[in-house]
C-alpha positions in Angstrom: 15.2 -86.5 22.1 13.3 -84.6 25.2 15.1 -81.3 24.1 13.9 -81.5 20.4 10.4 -82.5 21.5 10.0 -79.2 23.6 11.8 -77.1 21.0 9.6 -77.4 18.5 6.1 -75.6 20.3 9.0 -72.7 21.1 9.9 -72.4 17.6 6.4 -72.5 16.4 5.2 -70.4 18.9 8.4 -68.0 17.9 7.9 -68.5 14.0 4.4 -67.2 14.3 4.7 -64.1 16.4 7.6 -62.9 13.8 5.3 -63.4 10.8 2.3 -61.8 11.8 3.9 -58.7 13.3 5.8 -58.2 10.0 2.5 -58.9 8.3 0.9 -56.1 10.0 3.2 -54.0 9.9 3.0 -53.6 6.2 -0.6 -53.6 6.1 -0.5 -50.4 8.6 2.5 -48.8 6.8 0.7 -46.4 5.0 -2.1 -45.7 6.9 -1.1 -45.3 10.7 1.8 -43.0 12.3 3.4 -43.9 15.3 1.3 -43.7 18.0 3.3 -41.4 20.2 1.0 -39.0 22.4 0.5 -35.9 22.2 3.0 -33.7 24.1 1.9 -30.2 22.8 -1.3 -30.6 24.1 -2.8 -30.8 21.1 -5.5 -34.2 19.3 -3.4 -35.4 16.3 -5.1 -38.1 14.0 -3.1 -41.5 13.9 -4.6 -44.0 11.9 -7.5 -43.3 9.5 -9.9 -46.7 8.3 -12.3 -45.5 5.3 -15.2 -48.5 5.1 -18.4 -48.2 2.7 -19.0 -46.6 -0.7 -18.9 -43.0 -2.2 -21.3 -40.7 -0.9 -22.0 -42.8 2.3 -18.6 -43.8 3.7 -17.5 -44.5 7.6 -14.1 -43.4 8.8 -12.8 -44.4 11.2 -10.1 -42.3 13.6 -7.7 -43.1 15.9 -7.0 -40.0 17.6 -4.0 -39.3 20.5 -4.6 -36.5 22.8 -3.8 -35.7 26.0 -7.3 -35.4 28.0 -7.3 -35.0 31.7 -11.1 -34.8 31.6 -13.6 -32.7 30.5 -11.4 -29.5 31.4 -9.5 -30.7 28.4 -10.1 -33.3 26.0 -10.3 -34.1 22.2 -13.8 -32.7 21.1 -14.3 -33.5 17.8 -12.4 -34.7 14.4 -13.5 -33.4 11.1 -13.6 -34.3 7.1 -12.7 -31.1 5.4 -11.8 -30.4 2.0 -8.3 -28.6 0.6 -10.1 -25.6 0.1 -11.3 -25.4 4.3 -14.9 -26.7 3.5 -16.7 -28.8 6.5 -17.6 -31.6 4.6 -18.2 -34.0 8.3 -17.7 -33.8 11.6 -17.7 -36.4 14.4 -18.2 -35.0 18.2 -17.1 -36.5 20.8 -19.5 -36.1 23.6 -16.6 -37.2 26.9 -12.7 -37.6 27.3 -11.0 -40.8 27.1 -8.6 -40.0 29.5 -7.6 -43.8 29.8 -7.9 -44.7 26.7 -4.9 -43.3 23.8 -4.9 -43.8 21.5 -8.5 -44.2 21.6 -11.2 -45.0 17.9 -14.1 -43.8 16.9 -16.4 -44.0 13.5 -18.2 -41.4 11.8 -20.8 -42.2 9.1 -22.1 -41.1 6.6 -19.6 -39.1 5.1 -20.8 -37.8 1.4 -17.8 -37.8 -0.6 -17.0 -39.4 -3.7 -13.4 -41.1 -3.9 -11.5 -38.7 -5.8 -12.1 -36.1 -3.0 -9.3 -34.5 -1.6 -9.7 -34.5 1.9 -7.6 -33.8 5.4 -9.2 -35.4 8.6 -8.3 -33.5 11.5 -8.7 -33.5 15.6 -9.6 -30.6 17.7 -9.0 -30.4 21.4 -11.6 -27.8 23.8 -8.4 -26.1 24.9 -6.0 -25.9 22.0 -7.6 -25.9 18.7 -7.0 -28.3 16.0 -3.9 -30.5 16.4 -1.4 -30.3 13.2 -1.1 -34.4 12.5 -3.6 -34.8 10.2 -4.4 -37.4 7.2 -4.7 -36.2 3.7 -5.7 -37.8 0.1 -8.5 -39.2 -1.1 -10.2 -42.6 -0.8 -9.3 -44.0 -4.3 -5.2 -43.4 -3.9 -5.1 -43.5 -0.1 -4.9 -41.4 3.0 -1.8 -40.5 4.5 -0.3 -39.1 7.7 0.6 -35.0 6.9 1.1 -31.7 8.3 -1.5 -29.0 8.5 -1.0 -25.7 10.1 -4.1 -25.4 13.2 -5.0 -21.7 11.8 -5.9 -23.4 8.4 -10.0 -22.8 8.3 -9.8 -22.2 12.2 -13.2 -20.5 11.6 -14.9 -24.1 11.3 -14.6 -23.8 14.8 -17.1 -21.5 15.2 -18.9 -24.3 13.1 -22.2 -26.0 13.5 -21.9 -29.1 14.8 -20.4 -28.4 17.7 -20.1 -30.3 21.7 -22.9 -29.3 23.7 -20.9 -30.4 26.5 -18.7 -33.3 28.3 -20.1 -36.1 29.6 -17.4 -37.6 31.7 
């Protein structure tokens, strides 16, 4: 009976690790790509969270990049348009070096839901990385490919870093 009696917190405590990483799982299916860093030296989005209502929405981005500091580190991420229109940009004012995949929110961003939109990362020492999320807010945002030249103008943009904290 002392065998049962221990079992049973091991297969609860089993039971309920299985069922809530499946659950989550789904839940992130459609909006988060593996979160593999970056190896080509370039800020790719990996998870995109769109909170608030049309014309006054938050995003928020997880972004993966490789930053060693402020000699090289994600500097922005940016809403744009399919037609290469800023329609928001989020700087990032120091590297997160120890923290990758690393999130942050950007608010307000005046769209209404049937916008097509990509979100996309830039790096100070690369250019735009080509992992991006694309759709709109009504059907969903998904992981996508984007070429970096596409509106690489934008970079010459305002807003831009005024510099690197740390």
């Amino acid at each position: 009976m002392k065998l049962s009696i221990k079992a049973i917190p091991l297969a609860v405590i089993l039971w309920m690790c299985c069922c809530s990483s499946c659950a989550q799982n789904n839940v992130d299916e459609t909006m988060e790509q593996e979160k593999i860093p970056a190896q080509d030296g370039s800020a790719n989005v990996t998870q995109v969270e769109v909170l608030g209502n049309e014309n006054a929405y938050t995003f928020n981005v997880t972004i993966s990049s490789p930053d060693t500091g402020c000699d090289q580190y994600a500097d922005w991420w940016e809403v744009i348009d399919l037609q290469g229109n800023l329609l928001h940009r989020r700087i990032l004012a120091h590297s997160h070096v120890n923290e990758q995949p690393f999130t942050r929110s950007g608010s307000p961003v005046n769209i209404d839901q049937n916008t097509e939109i990509y979100i996309r990362a830039h790096m100070n020492t690369t250019g735009y990385g080509t992992t991006v999320f694309k759709g709109t807010v009504a059907s969903g945002l998904a992981s996508s490919n984007l070429e970096a030249k596409f509106a690489k103008e934008l970079e010459e943009t305002a807003p831009l870093p005024d510099g690197c904290a740390f």
